[in-house]
BADOLUM-754160 format. One record per atom (N, C-alpha, C): residue in one letter; x, z, y. Coordinates in steps of 0.05 Angstrom, whole numbers, padded with zeros to 5 digits, always signed. Example, Ala and Ser with C-alpha at 12.3 -4.5 7.8 and 13.67 -1.06 7.14 Angstrom:
<pts>
A+00264+00156-00114;A+00246+00156-00090;A+00264+00156-00066;S+00257+00142-00045;S+00273+00143-00021;S+00258+00157+00001;
</pts>
This chain:
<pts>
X+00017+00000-00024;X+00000+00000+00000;X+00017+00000+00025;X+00039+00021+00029;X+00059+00025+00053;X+00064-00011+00054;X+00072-00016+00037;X+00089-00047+00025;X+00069-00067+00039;X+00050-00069+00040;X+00027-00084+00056;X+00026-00080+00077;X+00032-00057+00079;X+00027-00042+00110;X+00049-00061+00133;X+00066-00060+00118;X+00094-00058+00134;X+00099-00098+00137;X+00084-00114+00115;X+00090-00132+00111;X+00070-00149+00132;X+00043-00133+00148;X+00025-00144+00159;X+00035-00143+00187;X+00051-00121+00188;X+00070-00112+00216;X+00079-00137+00219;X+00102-00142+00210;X+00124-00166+00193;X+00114-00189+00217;X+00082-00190+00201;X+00076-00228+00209;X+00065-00219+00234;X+00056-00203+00250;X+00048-00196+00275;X+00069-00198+00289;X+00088-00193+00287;X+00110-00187+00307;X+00126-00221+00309;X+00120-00234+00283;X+00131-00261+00280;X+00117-00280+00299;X+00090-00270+00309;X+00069-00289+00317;X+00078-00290+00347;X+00089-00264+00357;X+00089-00262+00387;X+00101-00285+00405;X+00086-00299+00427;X+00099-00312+00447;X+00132-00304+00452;X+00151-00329+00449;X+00177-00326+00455;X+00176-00334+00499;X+00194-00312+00502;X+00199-00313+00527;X+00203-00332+00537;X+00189-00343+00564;X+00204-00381+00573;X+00227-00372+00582;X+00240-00400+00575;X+00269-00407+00581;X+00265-00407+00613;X+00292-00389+00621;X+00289-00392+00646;X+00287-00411+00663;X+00276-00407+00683;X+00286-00444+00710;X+00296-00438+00732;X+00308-00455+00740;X+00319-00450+00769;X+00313-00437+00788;X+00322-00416+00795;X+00316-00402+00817;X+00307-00424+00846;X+00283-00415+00858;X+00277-00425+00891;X+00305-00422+00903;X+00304-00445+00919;X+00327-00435+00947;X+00320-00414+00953;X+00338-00399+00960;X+00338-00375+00984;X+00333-00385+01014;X+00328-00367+01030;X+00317-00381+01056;X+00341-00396+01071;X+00359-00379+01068;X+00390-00388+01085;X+00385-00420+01070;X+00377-00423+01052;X+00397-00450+01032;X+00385-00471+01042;X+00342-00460+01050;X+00323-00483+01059;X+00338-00489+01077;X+00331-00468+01101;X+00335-00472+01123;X+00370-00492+01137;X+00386-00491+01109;X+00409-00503+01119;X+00397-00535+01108;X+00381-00530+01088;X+00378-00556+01082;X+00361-00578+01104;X+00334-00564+01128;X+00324-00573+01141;X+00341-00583+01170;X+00364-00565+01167;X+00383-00570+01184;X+00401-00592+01177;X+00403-00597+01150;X+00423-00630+01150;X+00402-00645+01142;X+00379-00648+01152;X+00358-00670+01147;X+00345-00679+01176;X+00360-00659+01192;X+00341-00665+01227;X+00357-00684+01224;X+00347-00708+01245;X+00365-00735+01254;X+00384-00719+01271;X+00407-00736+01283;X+00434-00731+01296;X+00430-00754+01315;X+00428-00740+01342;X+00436-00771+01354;X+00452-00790+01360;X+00440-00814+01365;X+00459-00831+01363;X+00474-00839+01385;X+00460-00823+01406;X+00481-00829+01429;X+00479-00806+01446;X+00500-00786+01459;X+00497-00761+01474;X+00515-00765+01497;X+00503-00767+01520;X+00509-00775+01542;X+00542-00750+01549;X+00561-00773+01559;X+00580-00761+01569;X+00591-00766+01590;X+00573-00766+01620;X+00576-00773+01640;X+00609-00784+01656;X+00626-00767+01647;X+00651-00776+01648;X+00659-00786+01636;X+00647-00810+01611;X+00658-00825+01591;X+00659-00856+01605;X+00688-00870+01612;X+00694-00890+01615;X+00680-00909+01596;X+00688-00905+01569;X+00670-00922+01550;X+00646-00922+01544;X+00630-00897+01557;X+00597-00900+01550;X+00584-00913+01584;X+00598-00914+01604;X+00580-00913+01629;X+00603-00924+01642;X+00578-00948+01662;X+00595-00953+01684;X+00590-00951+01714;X+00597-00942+01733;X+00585-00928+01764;X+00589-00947+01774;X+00570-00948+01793;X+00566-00957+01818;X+00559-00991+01819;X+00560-00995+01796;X+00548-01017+01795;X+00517-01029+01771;X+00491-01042+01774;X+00486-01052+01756;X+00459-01076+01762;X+00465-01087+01741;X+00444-01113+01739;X+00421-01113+01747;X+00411-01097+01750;X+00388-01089+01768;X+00381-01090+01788;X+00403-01089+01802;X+00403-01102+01828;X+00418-01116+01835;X+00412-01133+01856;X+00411-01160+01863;X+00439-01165+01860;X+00463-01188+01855;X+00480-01194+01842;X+00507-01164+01828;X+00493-01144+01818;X+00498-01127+01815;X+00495-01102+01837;X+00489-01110+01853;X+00499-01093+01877;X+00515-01101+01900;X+00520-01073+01915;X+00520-01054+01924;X+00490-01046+01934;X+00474-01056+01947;X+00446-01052+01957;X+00426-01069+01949;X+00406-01055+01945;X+00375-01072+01941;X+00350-01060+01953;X+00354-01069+01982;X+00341-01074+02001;X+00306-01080+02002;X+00305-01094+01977;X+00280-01113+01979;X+00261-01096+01952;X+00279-01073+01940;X+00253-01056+01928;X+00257-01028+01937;X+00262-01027+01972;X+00257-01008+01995;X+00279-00988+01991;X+00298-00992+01980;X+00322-00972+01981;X+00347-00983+02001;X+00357-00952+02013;X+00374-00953+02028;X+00401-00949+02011;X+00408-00949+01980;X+00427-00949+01971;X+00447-00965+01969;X+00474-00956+01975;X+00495-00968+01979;X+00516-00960+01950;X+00511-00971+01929;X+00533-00960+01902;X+00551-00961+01902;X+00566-00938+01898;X+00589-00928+01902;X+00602-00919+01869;X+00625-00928+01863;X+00634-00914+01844;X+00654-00895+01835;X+00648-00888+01859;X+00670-00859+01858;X+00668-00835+01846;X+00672-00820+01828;X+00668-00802+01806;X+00654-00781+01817;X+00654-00773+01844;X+00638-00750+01852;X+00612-00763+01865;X+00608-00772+01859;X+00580-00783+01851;X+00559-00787+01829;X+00572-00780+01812;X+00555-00791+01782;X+00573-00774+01752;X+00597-00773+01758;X+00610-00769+01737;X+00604-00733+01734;X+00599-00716+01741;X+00594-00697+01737;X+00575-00688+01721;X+00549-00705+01725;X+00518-00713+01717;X+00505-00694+01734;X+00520-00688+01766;X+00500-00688+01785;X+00506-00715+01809;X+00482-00721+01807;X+00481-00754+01823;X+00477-00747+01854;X+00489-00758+01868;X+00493-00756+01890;X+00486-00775+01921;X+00471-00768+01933;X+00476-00797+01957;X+00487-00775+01987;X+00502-00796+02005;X+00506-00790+02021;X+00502-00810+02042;X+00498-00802+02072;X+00495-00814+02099;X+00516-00826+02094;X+00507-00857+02096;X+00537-00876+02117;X+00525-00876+02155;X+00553-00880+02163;X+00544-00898+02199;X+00526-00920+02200;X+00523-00936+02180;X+00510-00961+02182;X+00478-00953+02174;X+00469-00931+02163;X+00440-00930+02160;X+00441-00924+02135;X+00455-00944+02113;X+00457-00944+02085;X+00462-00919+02074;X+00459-00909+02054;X+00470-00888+02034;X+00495-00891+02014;X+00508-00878+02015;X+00533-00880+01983;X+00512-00863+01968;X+00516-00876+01946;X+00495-00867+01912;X+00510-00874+01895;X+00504-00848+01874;X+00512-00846+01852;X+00493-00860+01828;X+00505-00883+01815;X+00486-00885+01794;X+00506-00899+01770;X+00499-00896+01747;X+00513-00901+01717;X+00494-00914+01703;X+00506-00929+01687;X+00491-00946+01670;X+00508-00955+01653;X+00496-00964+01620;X+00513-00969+01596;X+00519-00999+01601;X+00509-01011+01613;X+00509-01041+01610;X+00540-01047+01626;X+00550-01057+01608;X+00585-01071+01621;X+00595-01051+01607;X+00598-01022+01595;X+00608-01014+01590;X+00626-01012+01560;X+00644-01014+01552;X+00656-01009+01528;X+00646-01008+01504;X+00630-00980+01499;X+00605-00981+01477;X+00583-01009+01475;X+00574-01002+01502;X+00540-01024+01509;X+00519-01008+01498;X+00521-00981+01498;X+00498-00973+01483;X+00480-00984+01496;X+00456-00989+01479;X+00427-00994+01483;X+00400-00981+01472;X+00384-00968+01483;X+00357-00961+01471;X+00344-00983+01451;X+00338-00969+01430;X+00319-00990+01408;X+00289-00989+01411;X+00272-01007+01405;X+00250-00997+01392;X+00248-00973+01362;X+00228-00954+01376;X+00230-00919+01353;X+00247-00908+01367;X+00274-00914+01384;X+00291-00890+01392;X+00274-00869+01412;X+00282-00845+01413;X+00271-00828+01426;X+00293-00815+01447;X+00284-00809+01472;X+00306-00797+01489;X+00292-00773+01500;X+00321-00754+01493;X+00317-00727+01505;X+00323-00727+01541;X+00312-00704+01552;X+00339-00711+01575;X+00326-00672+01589;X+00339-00665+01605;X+00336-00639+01616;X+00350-00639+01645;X+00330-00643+01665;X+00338-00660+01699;X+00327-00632+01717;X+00345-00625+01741;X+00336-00620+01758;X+00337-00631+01779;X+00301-00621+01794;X+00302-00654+01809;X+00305-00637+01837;X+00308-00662+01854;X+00321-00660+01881;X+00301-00647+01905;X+00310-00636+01930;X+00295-00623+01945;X+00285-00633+01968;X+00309-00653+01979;X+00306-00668+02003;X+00278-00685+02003;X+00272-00696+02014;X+00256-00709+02027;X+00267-00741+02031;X+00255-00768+02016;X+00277-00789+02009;X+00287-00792+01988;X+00302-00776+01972;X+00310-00768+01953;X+00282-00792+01923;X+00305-00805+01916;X+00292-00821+01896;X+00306-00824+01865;X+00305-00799+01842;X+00318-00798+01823;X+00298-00815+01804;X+00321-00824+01781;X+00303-00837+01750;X+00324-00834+01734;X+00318-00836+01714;X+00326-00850+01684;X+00306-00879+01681;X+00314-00897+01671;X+00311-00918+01674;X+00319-00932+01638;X+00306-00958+01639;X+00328-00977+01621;X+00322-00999+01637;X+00332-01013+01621;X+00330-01046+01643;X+00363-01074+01617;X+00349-01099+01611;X+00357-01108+01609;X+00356-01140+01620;X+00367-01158+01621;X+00364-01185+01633;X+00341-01191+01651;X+00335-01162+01671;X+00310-01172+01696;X+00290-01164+01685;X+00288-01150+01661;X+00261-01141+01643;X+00263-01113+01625;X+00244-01108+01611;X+00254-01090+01588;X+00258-01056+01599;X+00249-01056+01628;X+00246-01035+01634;X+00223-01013+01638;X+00227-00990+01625;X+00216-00967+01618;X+00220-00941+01638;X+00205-00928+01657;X+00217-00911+01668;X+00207-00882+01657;X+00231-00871+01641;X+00232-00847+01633;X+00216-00827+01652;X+00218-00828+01685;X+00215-00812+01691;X+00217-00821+01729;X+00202-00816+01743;X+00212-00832+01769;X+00203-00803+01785;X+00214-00792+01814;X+00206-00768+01827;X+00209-00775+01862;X+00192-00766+01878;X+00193-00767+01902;X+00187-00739+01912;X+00201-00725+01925;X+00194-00693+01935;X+00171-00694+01954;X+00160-00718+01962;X+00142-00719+01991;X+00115-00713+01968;X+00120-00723+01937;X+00104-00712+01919;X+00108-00696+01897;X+00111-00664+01909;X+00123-00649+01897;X+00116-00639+01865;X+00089-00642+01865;X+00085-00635+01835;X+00082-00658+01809;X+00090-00683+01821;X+00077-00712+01815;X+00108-00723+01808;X+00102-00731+01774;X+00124-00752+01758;X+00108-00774+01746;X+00122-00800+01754;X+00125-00821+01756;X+00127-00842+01730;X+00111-00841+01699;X+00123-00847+01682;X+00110-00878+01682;X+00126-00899+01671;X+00121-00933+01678;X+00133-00940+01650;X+00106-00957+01643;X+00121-00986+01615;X+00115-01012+01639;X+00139-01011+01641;X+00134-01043+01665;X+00140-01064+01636;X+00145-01064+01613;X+00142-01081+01593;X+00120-01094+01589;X+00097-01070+01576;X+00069-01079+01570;X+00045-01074+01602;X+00061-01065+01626;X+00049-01061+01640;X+00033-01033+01641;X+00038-01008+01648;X+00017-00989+01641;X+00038-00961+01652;X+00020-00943+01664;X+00039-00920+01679;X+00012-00897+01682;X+00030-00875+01689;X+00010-00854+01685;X+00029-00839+01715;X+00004-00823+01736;X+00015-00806+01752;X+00017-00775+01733;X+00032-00761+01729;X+00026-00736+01718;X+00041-00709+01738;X+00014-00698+01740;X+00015-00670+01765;X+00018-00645+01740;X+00032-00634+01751;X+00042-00605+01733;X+00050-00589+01762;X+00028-00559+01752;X+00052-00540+01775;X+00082-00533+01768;X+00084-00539+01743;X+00107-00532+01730;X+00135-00550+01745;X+00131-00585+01765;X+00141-00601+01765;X+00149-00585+01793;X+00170-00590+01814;X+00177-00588+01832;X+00200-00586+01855;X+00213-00584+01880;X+00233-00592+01884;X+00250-00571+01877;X+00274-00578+01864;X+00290-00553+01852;X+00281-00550+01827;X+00260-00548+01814;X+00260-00542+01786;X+00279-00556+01765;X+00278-00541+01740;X+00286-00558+01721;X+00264-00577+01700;X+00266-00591+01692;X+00242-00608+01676;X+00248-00616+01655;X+00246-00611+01617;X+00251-00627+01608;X+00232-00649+01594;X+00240-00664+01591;X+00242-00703+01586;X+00242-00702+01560;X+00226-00722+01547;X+00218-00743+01518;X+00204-00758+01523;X+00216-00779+01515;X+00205-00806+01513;X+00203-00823+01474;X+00186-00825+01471;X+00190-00843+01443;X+00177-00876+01451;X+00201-00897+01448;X+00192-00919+01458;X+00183-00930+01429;X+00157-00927+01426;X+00144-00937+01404;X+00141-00973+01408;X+00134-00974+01381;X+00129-01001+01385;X+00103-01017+01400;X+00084-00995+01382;X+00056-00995+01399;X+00045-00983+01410;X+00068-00957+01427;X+00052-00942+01442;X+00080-00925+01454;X+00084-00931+01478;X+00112-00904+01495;X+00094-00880+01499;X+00110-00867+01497;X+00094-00832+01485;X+00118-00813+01507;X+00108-00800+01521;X+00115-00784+01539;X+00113-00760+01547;X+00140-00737+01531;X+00127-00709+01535;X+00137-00696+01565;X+00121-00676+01577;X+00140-00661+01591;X+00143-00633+01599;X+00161-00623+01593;X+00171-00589+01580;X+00155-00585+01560;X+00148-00599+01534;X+00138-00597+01511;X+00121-00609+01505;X+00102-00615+01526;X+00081-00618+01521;X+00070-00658+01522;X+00055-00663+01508;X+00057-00691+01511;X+00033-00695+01526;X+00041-00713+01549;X+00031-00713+01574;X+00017-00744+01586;X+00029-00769+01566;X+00029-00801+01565;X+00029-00818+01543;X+00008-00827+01531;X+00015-00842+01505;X-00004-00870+01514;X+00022-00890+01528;X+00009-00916+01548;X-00006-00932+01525;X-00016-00934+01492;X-00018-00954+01468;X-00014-00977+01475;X+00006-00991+01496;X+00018-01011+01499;X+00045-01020+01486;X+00060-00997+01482;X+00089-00995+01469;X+00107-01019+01478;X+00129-01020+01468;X+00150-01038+01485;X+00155-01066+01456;X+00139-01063+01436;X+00143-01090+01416;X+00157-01088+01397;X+00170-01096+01376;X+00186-01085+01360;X+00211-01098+01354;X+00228-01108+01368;X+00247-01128+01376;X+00258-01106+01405;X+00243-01089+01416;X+00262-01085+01440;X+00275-01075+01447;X+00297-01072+01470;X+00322-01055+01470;X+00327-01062+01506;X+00350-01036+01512;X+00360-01044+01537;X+00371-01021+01537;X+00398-01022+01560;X+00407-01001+01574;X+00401-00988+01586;X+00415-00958+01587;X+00406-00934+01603;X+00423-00941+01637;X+00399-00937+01646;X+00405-00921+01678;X+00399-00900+01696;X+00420-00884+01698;X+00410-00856+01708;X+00423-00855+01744;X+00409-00857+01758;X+00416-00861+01787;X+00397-00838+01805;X+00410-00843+01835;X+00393-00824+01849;X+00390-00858+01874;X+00378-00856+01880;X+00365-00883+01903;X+00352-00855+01925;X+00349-00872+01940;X+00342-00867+01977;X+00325-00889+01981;X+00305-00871+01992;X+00270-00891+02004;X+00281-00898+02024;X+00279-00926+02036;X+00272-00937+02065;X+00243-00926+02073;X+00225-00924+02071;X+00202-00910+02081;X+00180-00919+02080;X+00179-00952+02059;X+00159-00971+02064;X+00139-00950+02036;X+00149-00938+02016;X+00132-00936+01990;X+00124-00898+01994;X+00155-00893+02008;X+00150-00856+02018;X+00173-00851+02033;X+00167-00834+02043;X+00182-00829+02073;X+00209-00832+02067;X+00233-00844+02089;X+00258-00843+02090;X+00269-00811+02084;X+00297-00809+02094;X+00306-00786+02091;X+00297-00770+02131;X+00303-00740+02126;X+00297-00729+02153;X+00319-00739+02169;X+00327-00748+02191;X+00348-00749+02208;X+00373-00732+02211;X+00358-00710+02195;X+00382-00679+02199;X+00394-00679+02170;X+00391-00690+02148;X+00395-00692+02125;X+00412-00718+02122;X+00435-00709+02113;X+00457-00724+02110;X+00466-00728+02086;X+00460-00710+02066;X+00457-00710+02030;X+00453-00701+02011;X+00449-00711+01994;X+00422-00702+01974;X+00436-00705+01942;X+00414-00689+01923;X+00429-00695+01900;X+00414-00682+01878;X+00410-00687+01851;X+00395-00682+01824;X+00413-00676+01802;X+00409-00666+01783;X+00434-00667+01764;X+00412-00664+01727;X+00429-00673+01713;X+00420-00678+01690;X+00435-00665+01673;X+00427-00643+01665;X+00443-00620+01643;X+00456-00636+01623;X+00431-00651+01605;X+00446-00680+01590;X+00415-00691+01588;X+00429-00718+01569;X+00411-00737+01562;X+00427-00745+01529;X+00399-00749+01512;X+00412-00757+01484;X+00392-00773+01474;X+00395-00791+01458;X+00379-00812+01453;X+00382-00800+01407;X+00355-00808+01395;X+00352-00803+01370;X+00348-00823+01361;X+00349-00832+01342;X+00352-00862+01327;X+00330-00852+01297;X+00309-00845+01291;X+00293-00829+01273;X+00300-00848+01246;
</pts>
């Protein structure tokens, strides 16, 4: 009887579920989180205002045989390429005797690299804008007379009011924020979609023109400060001799 007893044990204990084979432990958080970190895109271009080979001053295609002045879309700018003007990545204009302004402005086009904005690239940028009165900052692109996008356009005579333009497909938005103003800082995104430029600002998305720039398009960056003649908003004050904006950086994402 014990002998039965012990033999019914036996096949009970034979029957029991075998333990699963272990599996791979989850990442640990450190491991995700490093992993979400080599999966963000890297950009493909990070503005180095003092870079000879990414930018070139004081001159660009945009205006009329490169420059020095363009008169006839109401600016008193005179381009200058002298490093304390632009190379810092605070942009600068100053009074000449003749009426004109010295301005600081940079642009990739002629330059070494050639970088160019794609269609899908996205640009960061983080600007403080100017206080004067006159005072006409952008980021820009612009290629062969066309192809221009304005990141971002500011006039202080409209202090809470940015300026965003697809002069491509045609289509712009005024956008008023108390947040926007002279002296503040602002930051900038742009995604030049194909079928739609998408426009945040300090986080928030603020412009989505569903015109987009096409899927073929591209052009260089221009980051300048221009001076109103007074036909679109007031000149500079008479007592104001110079003026200036600066751009912490600018970085462009290739997704």
């Amino acid at each position: 009887m014990l002998t039965q007893v012990l033999d019914r044990i036996r096949r009970l204990l034979g029957r029991r579920t075998p333990a699963p084979t272990p599996t791979s432990t989850p990442a640990s958080a450190p491991e995700r989180d490093g992993a979400a970190r080599a999966s963000a895109p890297t950009p493909v271009f990070t503005a180095d205002f003092g870079s000879t080979r990414q930018w070139v001053a004081g001159r660009s295609w945009a205006y009329p045989n490169g420059g020095p002045t363009n008169s006839g879309d109401n600016k008193l700018d005179y381009l200058v390429p002298d490093a304390s003007f632009s190379r810092s990545g605070t942009f600068r204009a100053t009074r000449r005797p003749d009426g004109k302004w010295n301005a600081g402005l940079l642009t990739t086009e002629g330059s070494e690299e050639g970088f160019m904005v794609r269609t899908g690239d996205v640009l960061e940028s983080r600007v403080r804008l100017p206080v004067e009165r006159g005072a006409w900052p952008a980021i820009w692109t612009w290629l062969d007379g066309d192809n221009e996008i304005d990141v971002f356009e500011y006039h202080p005579d409209n202090p809470d009011l940015l300026e965003l333009s697809n002069h491509v497909k045609g289509a712009s938005h005024y956008h008023r924020d108390p947040a926007v103003g002279p002296g503040r800082w602002v930051d900038l995104k742009v995604e030049f979609g194909s079928g739609s430029v998408v426009w945040w600002v300090n986080g928030k998305q603020v412009f989505a023109d569903r015109r987009g720039v096409g899927r073929r398009w591209r052009a260089y960056l221009i980051v300048n400060l221009s001076v109103c003649a007074g036909r679109y908003h007031p000149a500079p004050d008479r007592a104001v001799s110079e003026m200036s904006y600066e751009v912490a950086y600018l970085r462009v994402i290739r997704p």
